[in-house]
N, C-alpha and C positions, 0 to 999 in steps of 0.2 A: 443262270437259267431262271426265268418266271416262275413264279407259283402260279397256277392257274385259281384261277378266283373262282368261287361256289354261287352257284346257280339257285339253289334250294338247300332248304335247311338238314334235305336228307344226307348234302354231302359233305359235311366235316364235322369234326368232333370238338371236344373239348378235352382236358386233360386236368382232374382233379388234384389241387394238393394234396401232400402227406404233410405229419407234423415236419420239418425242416429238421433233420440229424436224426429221426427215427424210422426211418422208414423200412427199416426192415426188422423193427420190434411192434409188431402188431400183434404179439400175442400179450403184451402188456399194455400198450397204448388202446387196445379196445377191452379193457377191462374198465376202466373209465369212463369214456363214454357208453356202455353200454349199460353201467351203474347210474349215470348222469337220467338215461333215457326214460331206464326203469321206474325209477323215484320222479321224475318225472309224470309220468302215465300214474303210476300209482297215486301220489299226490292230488295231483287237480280231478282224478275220478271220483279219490273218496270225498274231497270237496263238493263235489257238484252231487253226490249221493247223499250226503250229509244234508245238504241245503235241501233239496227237493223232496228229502222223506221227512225231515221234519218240518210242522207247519207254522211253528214258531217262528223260524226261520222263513219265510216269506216275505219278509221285507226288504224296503229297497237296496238295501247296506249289502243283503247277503245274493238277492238278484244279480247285482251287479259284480260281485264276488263270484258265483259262480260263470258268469259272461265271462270273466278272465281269465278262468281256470279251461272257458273253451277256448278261448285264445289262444291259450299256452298249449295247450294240447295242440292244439292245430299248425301252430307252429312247430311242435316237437316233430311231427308228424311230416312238414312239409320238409325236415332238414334230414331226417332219419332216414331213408332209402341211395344217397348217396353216399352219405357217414359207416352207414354198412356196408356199400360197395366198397369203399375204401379202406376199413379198420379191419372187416373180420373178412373180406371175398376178396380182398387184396388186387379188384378190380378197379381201377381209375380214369376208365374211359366211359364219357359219357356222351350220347347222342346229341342235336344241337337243338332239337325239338323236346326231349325231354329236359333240358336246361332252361330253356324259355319259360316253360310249363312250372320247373321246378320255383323259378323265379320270381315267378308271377303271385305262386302260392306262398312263398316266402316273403315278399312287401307286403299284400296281403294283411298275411297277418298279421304282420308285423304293427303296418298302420290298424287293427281293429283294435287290436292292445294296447294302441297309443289310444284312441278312441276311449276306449271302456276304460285307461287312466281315467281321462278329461271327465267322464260321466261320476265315478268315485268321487274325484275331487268335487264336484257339482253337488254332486248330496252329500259329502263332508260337511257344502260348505252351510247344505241349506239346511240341515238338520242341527249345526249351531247357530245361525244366521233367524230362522226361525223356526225353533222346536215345535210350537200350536199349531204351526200349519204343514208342518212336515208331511205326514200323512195324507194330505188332499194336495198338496203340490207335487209328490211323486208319485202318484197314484199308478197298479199292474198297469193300467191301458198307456201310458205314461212310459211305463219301462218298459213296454215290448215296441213302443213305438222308435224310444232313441236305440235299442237295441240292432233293429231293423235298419233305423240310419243308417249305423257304425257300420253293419255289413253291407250294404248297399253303397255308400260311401266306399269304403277299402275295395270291393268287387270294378265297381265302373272306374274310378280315376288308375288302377293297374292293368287292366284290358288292353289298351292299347300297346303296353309296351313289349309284351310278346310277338304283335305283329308287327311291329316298328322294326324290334331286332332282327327277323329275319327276313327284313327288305336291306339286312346289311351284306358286307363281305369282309369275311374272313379268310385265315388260312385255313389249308384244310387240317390242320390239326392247330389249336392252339393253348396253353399250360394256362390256369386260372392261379388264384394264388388262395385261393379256399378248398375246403373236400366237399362246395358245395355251390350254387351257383348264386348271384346277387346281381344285381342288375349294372354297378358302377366296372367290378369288374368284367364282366364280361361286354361292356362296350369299350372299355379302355385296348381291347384286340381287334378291335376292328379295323379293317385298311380303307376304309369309306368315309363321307363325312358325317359327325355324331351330332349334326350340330342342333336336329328337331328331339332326338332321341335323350339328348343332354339337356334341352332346354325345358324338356316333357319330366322329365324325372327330378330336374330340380326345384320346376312347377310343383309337382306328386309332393316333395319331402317338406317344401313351405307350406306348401296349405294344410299338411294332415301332421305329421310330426312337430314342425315349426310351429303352426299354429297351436298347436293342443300344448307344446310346452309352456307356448306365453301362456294361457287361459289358465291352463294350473297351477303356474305363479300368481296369477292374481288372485285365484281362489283360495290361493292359503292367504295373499294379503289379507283380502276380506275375510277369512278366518279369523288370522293373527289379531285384527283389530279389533274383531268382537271379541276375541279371548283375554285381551289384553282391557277390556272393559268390564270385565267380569269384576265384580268388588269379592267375591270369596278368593283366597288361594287354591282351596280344596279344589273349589268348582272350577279356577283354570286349567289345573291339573290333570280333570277327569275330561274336560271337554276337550282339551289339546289332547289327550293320551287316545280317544277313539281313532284319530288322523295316523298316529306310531307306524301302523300296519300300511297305512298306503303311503306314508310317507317314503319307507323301507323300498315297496312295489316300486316306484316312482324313480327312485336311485338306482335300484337293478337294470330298470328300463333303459333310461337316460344317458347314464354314466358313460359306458362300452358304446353307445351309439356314438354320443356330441364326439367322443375321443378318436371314435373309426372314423367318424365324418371330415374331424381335424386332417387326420392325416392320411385321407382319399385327396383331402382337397389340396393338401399344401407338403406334409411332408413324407409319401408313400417311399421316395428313395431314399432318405434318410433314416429309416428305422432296419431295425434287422429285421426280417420275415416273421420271428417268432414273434414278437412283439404285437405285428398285427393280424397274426392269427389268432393269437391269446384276445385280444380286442374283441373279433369278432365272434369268438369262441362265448365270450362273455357274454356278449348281446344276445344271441340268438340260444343257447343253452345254458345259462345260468335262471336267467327269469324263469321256466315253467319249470325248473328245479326246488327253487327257493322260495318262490311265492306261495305255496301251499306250509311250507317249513315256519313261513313268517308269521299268516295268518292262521295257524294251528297254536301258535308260541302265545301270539300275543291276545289272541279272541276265544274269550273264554267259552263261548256258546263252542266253538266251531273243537275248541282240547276238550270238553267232556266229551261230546259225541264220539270223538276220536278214541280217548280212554275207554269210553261203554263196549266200542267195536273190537277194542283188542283185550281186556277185562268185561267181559259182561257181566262174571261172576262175584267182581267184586264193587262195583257200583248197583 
């Protein structure tokens, strides 16, 4: 017997993963993510509270610092209302209009964090590249302009692909392999052909991910090459050692992505399911985890502040 094919996005669902072999320990498997989420949220707020109250802190290093602490929030934010449906309400059915929606907001942000890397790396590169003029080459007006880019950039080149999706057809019910939706999986169910929808999204990942990876390899080139021109050791030390913190950013970003990308593209039946959950799991909630952890650790401005707020009494 046929399935009958969907008309509108209001008629089929989708069906969220669980972790593969726990599924019916969610009162331990959402201790985790809910710890994940928490320190999350907590993290990049005091970040961005930190930066904004003090005025010290207004330049461009820590601008662009708090940019990705909205990132990561926004990101946290756009994965969190499924991950609860799934971990603590034990509900795994999602609508196919809010899947779109959720998707949308998940490349998003995904590409503005790719973004607000490439702008770090940029003033990494230019505040060792040319220290004298630093301050008149990044200038506020400066940074609220590429700011503006980044989201305007991530907002238009993802627009389309909500409505793309739901000029497709589906079953009416079909299982995703995340507790969350992402744009590769959810076309790879489609019974229609994906061939604009494929073509559009692989356009989307070259131009904003792809491209922003080359660009921040060669910014550390040109880094590396003025660092390595430095005639003190001290001074190459301190000057490489400012980069440490987005270096770290950079690797959380990256790593789980190129590796999910790997094996969307070539080997998704050959791994076991956990494998590429944990992958994904990586990308999309580890970064606005660890990025505040990183740059508390290693930026000294950013650990007092944090020390005064939980000791006031003793600094």
């Amino acid at each position: 017997m046929a399935i009958p094919e969907n008309r509108n996005a209001s008629s089929f669902f989708f069906i969220l993963m669980d972790l593969p072999g726990l599924e019916n320990a969610h009162c331990w498997t959402a201790i985790p993510i809910c710890s994940i989420y928490v320190l999350s949220v907590l993290g990049n707020i005091t970040i961005m509270y930190i930066v904004k109250s003090v005025p010290s802190l207004h330049t461009p290093m820590y601008l662009f610092l708090s940019m990705l602490s909205m990132a990561d929030l926004g990101l946290s934010a756009s994965t969190l209302p499924s991950m609860v449906a799934v971990f603590l309400l034990g509900q795994r059915k999602i609508g196919a209009s809010t899947c779109f929606v959720q998707l949308f907001f998940i490349h998003t942000f995904s590409v503005i964090e790719s973004a607000v890397l490439l702008a770090m790396a940029f003033d990494r590169c230019v505040a060792i590249q040319e220290p004298l003029r630093y301050a008149t080459i990044l200038t506020t007006k400066r940074i609220r302009a590429i700011g503006l880019t980044v989201v305007t950039r991530g907002v238009v080149l993802h627009l389309p692909l909500p409505v793309l999706l739901g000029r497709l057809q589906f079953q009416p019910v079909s299982a995703l392999s995340h507790s969350y939706c992402v744009h590769p999986d959810v076309l790879r169910l489609s019974r229609s052909s994906t061939l604009v929808n494929s073509g559009l999204g692989l356009f989307v990942m070259l131009s904003t991910l792809g491209m922003d990876a080359v660009l921040i390899l060669l910014s550390y080139v040109l880094i590396l090459k003025t660092v390595l021109s430095i005639a003190s050791n001290a001074d190459r030390l301190k000057a490489f050692n400012t980069c440490i913190s987005h270096i770290c950013a950079v690797l959380l970003f990256y790593t789980p992505l190129v590796s999910l990308s790997m094996i969307h593209r070539f080997g998704t039946k050959k791994l076991p399911a956990q494998v590429y959950m944990i992958l994904s799991y990586m990308h999309f909630l580890m970064p606005p985890m660890l990025n505040p952890i990183v740059y508390s650790i290693k930026t000294k401005e950013i650990r007092v502040r944090i020390l005064r707020i939980l000791h006031p009494k003793k600094l």
